[in-house]
C-alpha beads as a LAMMPS data file, in Angstrom:
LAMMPS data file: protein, C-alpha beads

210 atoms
209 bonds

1 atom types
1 bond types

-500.0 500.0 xlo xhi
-500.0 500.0 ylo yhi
-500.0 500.0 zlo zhi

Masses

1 110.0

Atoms # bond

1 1 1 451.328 150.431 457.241
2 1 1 454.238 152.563 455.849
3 1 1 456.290 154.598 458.492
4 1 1 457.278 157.816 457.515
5 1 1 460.660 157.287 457.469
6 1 1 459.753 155.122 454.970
7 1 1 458.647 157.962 453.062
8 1 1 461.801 159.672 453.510
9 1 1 463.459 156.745 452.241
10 1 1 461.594 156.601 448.771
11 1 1 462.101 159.960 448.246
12 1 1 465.825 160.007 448.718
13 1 1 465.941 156.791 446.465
14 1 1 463.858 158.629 443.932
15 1 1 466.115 162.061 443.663
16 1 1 469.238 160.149 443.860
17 1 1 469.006 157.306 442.058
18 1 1 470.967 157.022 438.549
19 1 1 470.240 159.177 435.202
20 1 1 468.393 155.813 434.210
21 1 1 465.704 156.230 437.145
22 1 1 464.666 160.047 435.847
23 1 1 463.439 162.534 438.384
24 1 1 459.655 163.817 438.328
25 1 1 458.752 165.777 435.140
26 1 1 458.952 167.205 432.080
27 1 1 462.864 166.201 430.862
28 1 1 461.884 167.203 427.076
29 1 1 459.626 169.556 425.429
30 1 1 460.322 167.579 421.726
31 1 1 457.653 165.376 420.378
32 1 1 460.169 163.358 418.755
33 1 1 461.264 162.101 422.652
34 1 1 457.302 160.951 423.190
35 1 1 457.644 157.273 423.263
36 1 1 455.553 154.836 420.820
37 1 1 452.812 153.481 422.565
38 1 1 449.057 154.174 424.136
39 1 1 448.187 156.869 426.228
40 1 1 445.889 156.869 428.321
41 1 1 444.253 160.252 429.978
42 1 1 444.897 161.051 433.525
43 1 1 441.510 161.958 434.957
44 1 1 442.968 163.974 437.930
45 1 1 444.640 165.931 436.275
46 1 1 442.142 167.172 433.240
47 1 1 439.851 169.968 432.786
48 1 1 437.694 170.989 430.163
49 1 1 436.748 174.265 430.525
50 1 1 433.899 176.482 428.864
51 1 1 433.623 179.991 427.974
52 1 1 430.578 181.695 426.947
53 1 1 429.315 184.974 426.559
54 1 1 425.873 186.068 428.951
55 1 1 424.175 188.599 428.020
56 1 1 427.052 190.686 427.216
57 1 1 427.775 191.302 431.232
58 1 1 430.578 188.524 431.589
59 1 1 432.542 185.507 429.733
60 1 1 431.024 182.607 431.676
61 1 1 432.772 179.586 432.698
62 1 1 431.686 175.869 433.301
63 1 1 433.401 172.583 432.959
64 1 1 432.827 169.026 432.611
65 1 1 433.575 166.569 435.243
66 1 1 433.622 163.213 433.557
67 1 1 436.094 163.165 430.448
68 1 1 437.854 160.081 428.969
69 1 1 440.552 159.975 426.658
70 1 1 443.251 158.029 424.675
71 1 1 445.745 158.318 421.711
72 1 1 448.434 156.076 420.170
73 1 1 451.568 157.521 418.823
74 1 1 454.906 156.493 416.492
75 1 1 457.374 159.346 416.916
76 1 1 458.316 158.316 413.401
77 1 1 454.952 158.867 412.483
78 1 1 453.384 162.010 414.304
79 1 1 450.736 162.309 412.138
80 1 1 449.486 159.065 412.346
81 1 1 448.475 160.065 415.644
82 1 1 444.796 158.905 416.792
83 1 1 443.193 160.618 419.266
84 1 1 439.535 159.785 421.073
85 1 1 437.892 161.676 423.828
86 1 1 434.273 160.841 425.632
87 1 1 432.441 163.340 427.512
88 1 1 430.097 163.296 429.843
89 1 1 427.194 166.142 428.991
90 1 1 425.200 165.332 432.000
91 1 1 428.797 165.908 433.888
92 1 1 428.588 169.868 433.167
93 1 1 429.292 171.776 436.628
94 1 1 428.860 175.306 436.940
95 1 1 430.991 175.592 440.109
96 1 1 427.723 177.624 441.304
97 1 1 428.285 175.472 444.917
98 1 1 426.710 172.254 446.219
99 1 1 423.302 173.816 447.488
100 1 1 419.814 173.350 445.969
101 1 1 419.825 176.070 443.178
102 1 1 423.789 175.334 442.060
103 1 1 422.677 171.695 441.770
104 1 1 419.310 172.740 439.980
105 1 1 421.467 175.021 437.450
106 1 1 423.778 172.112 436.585
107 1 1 420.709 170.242 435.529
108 1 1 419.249 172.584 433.550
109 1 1 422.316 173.053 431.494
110 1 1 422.284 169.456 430.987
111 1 1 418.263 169.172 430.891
112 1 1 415.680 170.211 427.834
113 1 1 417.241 173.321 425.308
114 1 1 420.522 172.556 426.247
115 1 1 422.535 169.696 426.279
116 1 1 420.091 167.113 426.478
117 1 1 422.453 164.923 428.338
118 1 1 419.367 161.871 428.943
119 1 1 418.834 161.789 425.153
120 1 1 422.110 162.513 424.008
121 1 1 424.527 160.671 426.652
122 1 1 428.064 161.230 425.210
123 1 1 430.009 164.161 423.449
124 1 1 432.764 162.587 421.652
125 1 1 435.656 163.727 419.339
126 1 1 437.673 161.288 417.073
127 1 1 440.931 162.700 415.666
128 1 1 441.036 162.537 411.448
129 1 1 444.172 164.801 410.569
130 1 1 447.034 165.640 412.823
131 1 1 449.120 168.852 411.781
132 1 1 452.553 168.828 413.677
133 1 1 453.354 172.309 413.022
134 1 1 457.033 173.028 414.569
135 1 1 457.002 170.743 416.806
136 1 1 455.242 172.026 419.839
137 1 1 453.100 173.726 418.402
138 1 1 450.248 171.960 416.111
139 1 1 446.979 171.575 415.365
140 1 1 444.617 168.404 415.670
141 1 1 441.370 168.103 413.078
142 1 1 438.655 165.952 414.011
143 1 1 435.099 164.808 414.270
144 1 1 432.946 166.294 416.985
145 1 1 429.674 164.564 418.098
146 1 1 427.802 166.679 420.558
147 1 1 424.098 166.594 421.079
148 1 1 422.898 164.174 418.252
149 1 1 425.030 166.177 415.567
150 1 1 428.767 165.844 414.255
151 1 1 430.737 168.636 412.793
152 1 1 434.613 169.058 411.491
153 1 1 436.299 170.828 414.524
154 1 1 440.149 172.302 414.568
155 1 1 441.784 172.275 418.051
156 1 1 445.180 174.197 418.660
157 1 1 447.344 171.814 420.409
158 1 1 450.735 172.906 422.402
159 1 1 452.851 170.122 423.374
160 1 1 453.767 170.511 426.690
161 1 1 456.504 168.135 427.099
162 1 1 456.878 164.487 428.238
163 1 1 459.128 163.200 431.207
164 1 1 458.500 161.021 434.292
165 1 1 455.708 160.817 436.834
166 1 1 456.007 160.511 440.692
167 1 1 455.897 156.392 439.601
168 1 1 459.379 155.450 439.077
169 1 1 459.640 154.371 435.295
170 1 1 456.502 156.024 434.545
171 1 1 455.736 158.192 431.049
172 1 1 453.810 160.835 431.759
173 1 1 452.995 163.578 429.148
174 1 1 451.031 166.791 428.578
175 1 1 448.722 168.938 426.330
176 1 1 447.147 172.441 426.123
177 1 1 444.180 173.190 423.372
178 1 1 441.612 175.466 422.624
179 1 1 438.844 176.038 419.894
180 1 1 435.890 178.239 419.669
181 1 1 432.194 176.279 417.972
182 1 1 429.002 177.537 417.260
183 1 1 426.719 176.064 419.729
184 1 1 423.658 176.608 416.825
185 1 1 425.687 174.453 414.458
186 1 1 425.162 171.184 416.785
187 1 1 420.818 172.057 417.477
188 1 1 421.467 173.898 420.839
189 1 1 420.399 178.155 419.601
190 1 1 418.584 178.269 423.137
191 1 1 418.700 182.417 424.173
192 1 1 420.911 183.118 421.468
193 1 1 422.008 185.650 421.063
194 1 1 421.451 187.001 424.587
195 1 1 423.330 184.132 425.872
196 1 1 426.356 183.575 423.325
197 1 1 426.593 181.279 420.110
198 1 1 430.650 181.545 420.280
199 1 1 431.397 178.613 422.774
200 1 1 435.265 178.541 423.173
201 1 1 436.715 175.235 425.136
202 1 1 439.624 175.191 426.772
203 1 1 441.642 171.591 427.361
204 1 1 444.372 171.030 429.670
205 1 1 444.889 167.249 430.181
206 1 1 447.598 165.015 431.073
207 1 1 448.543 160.944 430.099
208 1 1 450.200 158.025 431.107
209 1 1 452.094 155.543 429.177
210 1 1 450.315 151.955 429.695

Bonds

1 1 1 2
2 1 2 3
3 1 3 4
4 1 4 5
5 1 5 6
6 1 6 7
7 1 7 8
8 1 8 9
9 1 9 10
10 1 10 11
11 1 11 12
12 1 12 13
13 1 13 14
14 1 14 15
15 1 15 16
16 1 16 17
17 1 17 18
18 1 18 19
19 1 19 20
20 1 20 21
21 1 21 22
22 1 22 23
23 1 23 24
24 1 24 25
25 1 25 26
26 1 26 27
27 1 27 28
28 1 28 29
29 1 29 30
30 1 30 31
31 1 31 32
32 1 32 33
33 1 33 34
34 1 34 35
35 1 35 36
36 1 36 37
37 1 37 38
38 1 38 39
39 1 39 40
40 1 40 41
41 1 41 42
42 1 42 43
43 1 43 44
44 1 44 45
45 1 45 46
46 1 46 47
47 1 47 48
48 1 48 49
49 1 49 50
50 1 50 51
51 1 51 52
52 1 52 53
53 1 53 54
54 1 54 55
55 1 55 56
56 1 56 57
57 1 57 58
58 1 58 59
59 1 59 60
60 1 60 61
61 1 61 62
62 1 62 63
63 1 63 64
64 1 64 65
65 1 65 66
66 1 66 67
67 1 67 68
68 1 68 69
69 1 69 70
70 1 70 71
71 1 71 72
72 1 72 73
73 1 73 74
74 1 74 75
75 1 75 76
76 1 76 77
77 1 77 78
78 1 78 79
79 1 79 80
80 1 80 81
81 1 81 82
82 1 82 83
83 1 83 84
84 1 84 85
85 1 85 86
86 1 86 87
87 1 87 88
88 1 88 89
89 1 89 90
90 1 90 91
91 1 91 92
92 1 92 93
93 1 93 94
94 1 94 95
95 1 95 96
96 1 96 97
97 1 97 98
98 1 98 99
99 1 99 100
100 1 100 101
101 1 101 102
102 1 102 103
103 1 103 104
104 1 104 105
105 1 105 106
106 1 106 107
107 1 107 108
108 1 108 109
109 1 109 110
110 1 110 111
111 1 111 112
112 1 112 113
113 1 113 114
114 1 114 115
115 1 115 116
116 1 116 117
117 1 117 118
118 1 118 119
119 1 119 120
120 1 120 121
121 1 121 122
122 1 122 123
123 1 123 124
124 1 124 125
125 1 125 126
126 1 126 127
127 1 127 128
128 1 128 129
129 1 129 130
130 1 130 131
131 1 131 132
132 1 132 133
133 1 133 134
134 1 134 135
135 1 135 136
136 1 136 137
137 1 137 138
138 1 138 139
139 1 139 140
140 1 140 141
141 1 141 142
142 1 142 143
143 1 143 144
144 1 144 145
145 1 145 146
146 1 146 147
147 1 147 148
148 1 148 149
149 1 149 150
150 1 150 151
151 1 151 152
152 1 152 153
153 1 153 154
154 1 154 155
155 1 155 156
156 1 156 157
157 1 157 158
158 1 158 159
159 1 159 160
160 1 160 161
161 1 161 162
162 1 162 163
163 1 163 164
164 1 164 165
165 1 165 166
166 1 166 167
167 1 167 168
168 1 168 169
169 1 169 170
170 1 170 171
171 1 171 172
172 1 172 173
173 1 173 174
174 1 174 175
175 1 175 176
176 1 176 177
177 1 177 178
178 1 178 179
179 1 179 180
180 1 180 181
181 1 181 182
182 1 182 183
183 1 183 184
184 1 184 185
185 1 185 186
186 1 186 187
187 1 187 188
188 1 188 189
189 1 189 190
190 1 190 191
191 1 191 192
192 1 192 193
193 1 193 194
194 1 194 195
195 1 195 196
196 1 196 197
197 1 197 198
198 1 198 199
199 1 199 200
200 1 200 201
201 1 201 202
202 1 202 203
203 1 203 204
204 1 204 205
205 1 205 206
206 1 206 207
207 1 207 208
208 1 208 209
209 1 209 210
């Protein structure tokens, strides 16, 4: 078992150690100081986020739970950049609380009209074009697969900057993106338009160097 003074110990190594041995995060905001290599999502600290319109009364929210994701990049190349994202549908939560009808709404979104997540297991993007913009501020095109049906989709990326993690040594970087689909264009119309076609996501993920 670790004391705490151990604790104290690795902390005062980590702030005080040499320029070599960075401190915790972001040290540069410039794509061109993202390392080469894989990347590799961190899943506690991602959210994709939903938006859609009910009934005209409120922009409602949902997320998914269960997201995977990966990219490789080449400073030297930006690019070249390929990105690749799994989600899954059957993952959708509400936020509506743990108890019998918040659990029975989760399903529903995820059951018959909707997402369909027993027929349809996986929503996945794969990255085709990568616009760098000015640097922080790009866009990435790619191939979105959700319920049975794939469709061109345009995400706005920011580049939130890359520095070190509480690992000593370890790469960590960020990113923020958002686009809006039409639910109708991948076979889910259910309600609409009572319940909005406009479905806008909202991404905030982190990764780690491997």
């Amino acid at each position: 078992m670790i004391r705490p003074y151990a604790y104290a110990a690795l902390a005062v190594a980590l702030f005080t150690a040499p320029a070599a041995l960075a401190a915790p995060g972001v040290s540069s905001t410039k794509p061109a100081d993202l390392p080469a290599g894989h990347y590799v999502l961190d899943k506690t600290h991602a959210s994709v986020v939903a938006k859609i319109k009910h009934m005209g009364f409120s922009n409602y929210q949902f997320r998914f739970t269960k997201v995977e994701a990966e990219f490789h990049y080449d400073p030297k190349t930006p690019e070249a950049a390929k990105i690749n994202v799994t989600i899954d549908p059957a993952s959708v939560d509400t936020a509506t609380g743990g108890d019998a009808f918040g659990l029975k709404f989760n399903k529903e979104l995820a059951g018959d009209g909707w997402l369909e997540a027993a027929k349809y297991p996986t929503v996945t993007f794969v990255s085709t074009a990568v616009n760098v913009g000015d640097g922080q501020h790009g866009t990435v095109t790619g191939d979105l697969t959700l319920h049975g049906v794939t469709k061109p989709v345009t995400l706005d990326v920011t580049f939130n900057g890359v520095g070190s993690g509480m690992i000593p040594l370890q790469t960590r970087t960020g990113f923020s993106a958002t686009t809006t689909i039409k639910r109708s264009d991948f076979g889910v119309s259910k309600y609409v338009p009572l319940v909005g076609d406009d479905v806008t996501l909202n991404i905030e993920v982190e990764f780690e160097k491997k």
